[in-house]
C-alpha positions as CSV (number, residue, x, y, z in Angstrom):
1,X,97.0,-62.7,-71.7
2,X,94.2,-63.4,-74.7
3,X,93.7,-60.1,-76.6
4,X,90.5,-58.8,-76.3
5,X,88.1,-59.1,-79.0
6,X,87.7,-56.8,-81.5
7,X,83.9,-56.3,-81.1
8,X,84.9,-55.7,-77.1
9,X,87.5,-53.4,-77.9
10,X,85.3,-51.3,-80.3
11,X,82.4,-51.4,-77.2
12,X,85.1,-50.4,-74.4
13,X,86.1,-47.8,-76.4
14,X,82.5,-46.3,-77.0
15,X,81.6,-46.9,-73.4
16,X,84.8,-44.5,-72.4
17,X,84.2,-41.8,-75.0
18,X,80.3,-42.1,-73.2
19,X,81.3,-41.7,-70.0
20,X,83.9,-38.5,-70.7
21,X,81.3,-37.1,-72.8
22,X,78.6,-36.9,-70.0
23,X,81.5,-35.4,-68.1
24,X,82.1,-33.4,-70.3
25,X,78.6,-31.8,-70.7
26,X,77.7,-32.7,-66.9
27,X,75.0,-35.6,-68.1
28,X,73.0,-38.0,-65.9
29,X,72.6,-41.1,-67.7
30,X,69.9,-42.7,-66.4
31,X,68.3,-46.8,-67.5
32,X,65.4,-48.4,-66.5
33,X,65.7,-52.2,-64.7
34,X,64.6,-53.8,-68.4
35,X,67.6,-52.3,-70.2
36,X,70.4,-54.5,-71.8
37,X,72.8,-55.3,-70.2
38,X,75.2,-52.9,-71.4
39,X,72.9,-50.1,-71.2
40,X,72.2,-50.7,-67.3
41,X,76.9,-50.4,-67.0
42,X,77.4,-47.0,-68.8
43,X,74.5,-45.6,-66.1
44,X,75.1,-43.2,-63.7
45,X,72.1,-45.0,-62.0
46,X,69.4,-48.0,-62.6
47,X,66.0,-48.7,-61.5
48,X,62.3,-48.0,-62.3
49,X,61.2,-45.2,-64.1
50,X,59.8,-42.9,-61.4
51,X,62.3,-43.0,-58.8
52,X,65.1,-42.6,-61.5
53,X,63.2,-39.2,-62.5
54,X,62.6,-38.2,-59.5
55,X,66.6,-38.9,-58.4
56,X,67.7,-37.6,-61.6
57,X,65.7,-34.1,-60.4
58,X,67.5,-33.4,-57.5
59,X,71.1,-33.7,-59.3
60,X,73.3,-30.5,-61.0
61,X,73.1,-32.2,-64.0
62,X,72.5,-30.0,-67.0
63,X,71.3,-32.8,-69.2
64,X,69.1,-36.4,-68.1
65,X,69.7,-39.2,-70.8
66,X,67.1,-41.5,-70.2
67,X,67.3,-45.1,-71.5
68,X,64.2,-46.2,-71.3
69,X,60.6,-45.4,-73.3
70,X,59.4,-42.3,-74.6
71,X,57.0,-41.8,-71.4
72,X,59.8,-42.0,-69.2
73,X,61.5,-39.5,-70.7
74,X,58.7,-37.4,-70.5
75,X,57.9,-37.5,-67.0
76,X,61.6,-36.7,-66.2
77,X,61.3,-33.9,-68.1
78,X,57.9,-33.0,-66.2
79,X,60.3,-33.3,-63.2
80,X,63.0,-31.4,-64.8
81,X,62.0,-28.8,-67.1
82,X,64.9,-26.5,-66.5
83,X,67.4,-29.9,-68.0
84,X,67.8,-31.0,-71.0
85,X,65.9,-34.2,-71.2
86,X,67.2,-37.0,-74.4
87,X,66.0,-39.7,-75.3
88,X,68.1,-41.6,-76.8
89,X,66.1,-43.6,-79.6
90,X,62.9,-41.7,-79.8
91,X,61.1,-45.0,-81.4
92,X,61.2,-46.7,-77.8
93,X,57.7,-46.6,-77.0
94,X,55.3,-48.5,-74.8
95,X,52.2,-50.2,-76.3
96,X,50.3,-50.1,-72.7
97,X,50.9,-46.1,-72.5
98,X,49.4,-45.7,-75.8
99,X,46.4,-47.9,-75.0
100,X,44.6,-44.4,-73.7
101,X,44.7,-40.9,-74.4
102,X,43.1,-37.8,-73.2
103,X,39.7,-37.6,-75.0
104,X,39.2,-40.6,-74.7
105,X,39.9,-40.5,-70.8
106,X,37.6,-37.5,-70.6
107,X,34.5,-38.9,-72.1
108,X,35.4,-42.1,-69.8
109,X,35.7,-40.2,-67.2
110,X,32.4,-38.1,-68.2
111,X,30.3,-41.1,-68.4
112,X,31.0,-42.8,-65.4
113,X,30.0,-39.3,-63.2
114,X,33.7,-37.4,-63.0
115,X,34.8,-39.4,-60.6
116,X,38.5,-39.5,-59.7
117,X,40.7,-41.0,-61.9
118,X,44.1,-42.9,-61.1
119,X,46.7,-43.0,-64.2
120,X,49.3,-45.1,-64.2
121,X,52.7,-43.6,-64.6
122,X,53.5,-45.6,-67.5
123,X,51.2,-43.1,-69.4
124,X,51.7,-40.2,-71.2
125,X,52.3,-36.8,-69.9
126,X,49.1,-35.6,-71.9
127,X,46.8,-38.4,-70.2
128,X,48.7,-37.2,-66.8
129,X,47.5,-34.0,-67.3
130,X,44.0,-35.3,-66.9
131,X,44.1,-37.0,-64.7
132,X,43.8,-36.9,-60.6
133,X,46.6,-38.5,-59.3
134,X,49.3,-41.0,-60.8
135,X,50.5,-44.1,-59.0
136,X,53.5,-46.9,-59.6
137,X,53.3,-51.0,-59.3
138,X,54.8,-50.0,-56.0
139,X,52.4,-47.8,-54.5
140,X,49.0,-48.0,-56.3
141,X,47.2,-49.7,-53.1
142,X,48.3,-46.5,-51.2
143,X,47.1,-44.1,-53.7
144,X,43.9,-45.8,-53.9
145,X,43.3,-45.8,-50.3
146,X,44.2,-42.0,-50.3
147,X,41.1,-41.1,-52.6
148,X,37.8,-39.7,-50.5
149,X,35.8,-40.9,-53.7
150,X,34.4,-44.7,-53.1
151,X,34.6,-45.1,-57.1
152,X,37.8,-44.4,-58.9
153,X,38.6,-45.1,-62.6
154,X,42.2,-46.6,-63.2
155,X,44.0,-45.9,-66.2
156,X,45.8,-47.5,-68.5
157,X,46.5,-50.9,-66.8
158,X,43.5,-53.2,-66.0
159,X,45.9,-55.8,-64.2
160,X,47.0,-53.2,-62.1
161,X,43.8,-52.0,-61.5
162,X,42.3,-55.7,-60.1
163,X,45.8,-55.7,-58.0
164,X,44.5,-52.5,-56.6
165,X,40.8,-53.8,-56.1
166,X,41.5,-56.8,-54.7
167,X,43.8,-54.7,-51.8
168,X,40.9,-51.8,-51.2
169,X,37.4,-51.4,-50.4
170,X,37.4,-49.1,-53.4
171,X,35.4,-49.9,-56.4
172,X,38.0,-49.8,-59.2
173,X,36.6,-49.5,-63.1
174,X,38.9,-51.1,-65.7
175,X,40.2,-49.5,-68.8
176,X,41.1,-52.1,-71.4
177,X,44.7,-51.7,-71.3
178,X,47.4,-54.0,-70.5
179,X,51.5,-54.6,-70.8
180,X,51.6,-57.1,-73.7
181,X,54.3,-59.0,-72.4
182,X,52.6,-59.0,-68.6
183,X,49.5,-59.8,-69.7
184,X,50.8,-62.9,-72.0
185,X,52.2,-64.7,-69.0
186,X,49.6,-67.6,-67.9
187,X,49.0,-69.6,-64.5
188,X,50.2,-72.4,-67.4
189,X,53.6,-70.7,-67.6
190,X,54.1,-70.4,-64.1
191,X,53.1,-73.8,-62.8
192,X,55.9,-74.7,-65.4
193,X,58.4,-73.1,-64.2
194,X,57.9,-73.8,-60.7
195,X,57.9,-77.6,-61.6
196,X,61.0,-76.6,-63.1
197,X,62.4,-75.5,-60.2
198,X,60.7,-76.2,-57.1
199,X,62.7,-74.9,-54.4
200,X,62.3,-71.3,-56.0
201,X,60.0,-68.5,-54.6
202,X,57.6,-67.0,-57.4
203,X,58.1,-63.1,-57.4
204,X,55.2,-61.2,-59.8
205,X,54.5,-58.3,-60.7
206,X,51.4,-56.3,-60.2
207,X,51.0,-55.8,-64.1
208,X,50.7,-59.7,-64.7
209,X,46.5,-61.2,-65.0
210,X,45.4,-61.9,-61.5
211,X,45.2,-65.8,-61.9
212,X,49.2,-65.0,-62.3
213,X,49.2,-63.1,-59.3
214,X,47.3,-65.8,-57.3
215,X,50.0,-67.9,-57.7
216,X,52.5,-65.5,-56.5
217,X,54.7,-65.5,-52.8
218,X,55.5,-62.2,-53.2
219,X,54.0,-58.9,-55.6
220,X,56.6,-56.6,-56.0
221,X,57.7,-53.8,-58.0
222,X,60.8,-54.5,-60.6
223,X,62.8,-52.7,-57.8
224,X,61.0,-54.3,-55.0
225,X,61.8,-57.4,-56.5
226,X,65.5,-56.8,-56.1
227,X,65.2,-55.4,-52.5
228,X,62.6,-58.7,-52.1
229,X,64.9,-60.9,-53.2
230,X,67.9,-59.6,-50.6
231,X,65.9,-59.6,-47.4
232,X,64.8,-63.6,-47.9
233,X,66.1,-66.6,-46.8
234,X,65.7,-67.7,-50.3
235,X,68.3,-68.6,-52.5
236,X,66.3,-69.1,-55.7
237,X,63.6,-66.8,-57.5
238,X,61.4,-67.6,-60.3
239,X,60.8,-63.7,-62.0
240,X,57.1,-62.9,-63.1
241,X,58.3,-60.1,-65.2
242,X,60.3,-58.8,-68.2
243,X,63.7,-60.5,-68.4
244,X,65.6,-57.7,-68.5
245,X,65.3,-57.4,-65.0
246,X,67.2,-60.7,-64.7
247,X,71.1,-58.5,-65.0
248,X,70.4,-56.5,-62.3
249,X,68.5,-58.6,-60.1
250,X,71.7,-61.4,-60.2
251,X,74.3,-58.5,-60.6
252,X,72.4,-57.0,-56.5
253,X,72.4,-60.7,-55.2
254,X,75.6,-63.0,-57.2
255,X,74.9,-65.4,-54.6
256,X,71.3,-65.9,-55.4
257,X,69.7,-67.6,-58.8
258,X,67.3,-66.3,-60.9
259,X,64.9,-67.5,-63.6
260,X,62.5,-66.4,-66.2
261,X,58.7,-67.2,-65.6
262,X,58.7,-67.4,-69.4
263,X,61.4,-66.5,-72.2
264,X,58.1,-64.7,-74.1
265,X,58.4,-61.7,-71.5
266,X,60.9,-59.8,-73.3
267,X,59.7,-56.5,-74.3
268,X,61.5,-55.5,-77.8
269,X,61.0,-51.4,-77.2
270,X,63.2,-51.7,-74.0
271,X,66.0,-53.2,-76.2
272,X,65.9,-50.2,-78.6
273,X,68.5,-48.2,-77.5
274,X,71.9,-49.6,-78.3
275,X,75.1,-48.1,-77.0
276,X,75.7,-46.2,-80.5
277,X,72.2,-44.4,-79.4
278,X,73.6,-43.3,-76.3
279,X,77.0,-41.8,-78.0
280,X,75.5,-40.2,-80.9
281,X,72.8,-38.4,-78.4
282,X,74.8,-37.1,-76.4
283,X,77.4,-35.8,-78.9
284,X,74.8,-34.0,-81.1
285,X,71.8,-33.7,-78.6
286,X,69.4,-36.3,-80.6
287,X,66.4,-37.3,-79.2
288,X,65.2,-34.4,-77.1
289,X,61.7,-34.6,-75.4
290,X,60.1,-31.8,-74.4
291,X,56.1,-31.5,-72.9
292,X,54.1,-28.5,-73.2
293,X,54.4,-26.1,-70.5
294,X,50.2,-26.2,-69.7
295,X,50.4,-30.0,-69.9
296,X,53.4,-30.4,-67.9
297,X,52.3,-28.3,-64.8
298,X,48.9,-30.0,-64.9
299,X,50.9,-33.3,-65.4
300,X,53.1,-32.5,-62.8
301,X,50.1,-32.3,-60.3
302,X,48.6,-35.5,-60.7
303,X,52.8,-36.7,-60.2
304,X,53.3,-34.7,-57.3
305,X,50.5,-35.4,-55.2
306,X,51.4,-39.3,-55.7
307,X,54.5,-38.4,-54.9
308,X,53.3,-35.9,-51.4
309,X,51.5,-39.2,-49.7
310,X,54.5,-41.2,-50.1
């Protein structure tokens, strides 16, 4: 037998002292779809932000570790305000989420006659907390279609807000925000990668430009993309979102083949946390993220009314 690399050896031996740690202080380690590859095997579980928040809530666990972004973190805590919430590199932020915040929502909002407004849960808990209701990739055609109001502003995500429009009788107004990576990918890029490999289906995600999503067999969610990709005949799937989500994706289906829509959809704040991260926040508590208790209950109404028409 080859002896293990040293760089291996030093990784096993951090991912063990992770694991007896969380044990130890009775942690749920939780990592988005996006996270490396290492990240997504020291978790206790994987998948998009909102149902890992909402899974992580129901546990015993005394402490959430959340590898993901810094709004993630915070809606877990909005969830779980009686846990200790970490983060473990508090620089991993997202550019979309900090495209809006709460003043400027309210004078939005003001101008276009109070009508309801929609935020996206990749947001922060303060613009939550003024808004009406939240929504996910996954579900933001339901919440629409749950609102009395025949206008509706959407927040912070104008791609998912034209998903939503085109898939509602609703009249939808835009706020200039956007997923940088999403947004990048072009009908160009995709035609590309078909060509590449024709006998894939194209899988996108409700975040990418609608001329993306025209070209799309399937919208999904980074988690309905994995369920997606296990209930069709398909054996080959071209991925209209942020490689990350390549690992888990193959990891759920080994018999199945995956590719990029484009190498440039790599997001460099889900890659922040490194296994080191993880270690040294859970040993010394680093990273903790707490919301203010007036802006997590009003936060946690516009969550759980999303969350009571599911």
């Amino acid at each position: 037998m080859k002896d293990q690399p040293i760089n291996q050896i030093k990784t096993n031996k951090i991912e063990t002292k992770i694991r007896d740690i969380a044990k130890e202080k009775n942690a749920i380690i939780l990592a988005h779809n996006y996270q490396p590859a290492g990240i997504q095997e020291i978790a206790d579980l994987c998948g998009d932000s909102l149902e890992l928040s909402i899974l992580a809530s129901k546990t015993q666990a005394d402490i959430i570790l959340f590898c993901g972004v810094h709004f993630m973190a915070e809606t877990a805590y909005i969830l779980s305000p009686d846990k200790t919430v970490l983060l473990p590199n508090p620089d991993a932020g997202c550019p979309m989420a900090d495209m809006v915040d709460p003043d400027a929502l309210g004078a939005k909002k003001k101008s276009l006659g109070n009508i309801p407004v929609i935020t996206y849960v990749n947001s922060s808990a303060a613009v939550k907390a003024v808004s009406d209701i939240c929504c996910t990739s996954a579900n933001v055609i339901k919440v629409a279609n749950s609102i009395e109001a025949d206008k509706i502003l959407m927040t912070p995500d104008k791609n998912l807000a034209q998903y939503a429009a085109a898939n509602t009788n609703k009249k939808i107004h835009l706020w200039e925000g956007y997923c940088p990576f999403h947004n990048n990918l072009t009908a160009r890029d995709v035609t590309l990668a078909k060509a590449a490999h024709p006998k894939a289906l194209f899988i996108a995600h409700p975040e990418c430009p609608p001329e993306v999503l025209e070209l799309a067999d399937s919208i999904q969610s980074t988690s309905g993309m994995i369920k997606f990709a296990g209930e069709s005949d398909k054996n080959e799937f071209i991925l209209g979102t942020e490689t990350g989500l390549i690992y888990p994706i193959s990891k759920a289906h080994p018999d199945k083949k995956f590719y990029p829509a484009s190498d440039k959809m790599y997001c460099v704040d889900m890659k922040k946390i490194t296994l080191e991260h993880v270690l040294d926040s859970l040993e010394n508590l680093t990273g903790e993220i707490k919301v203010p208790e007036d802006i997590r209950v009003a936060a946690l109404g516009s969550v759980q009314k999303m969350i009571d028409i599911n």
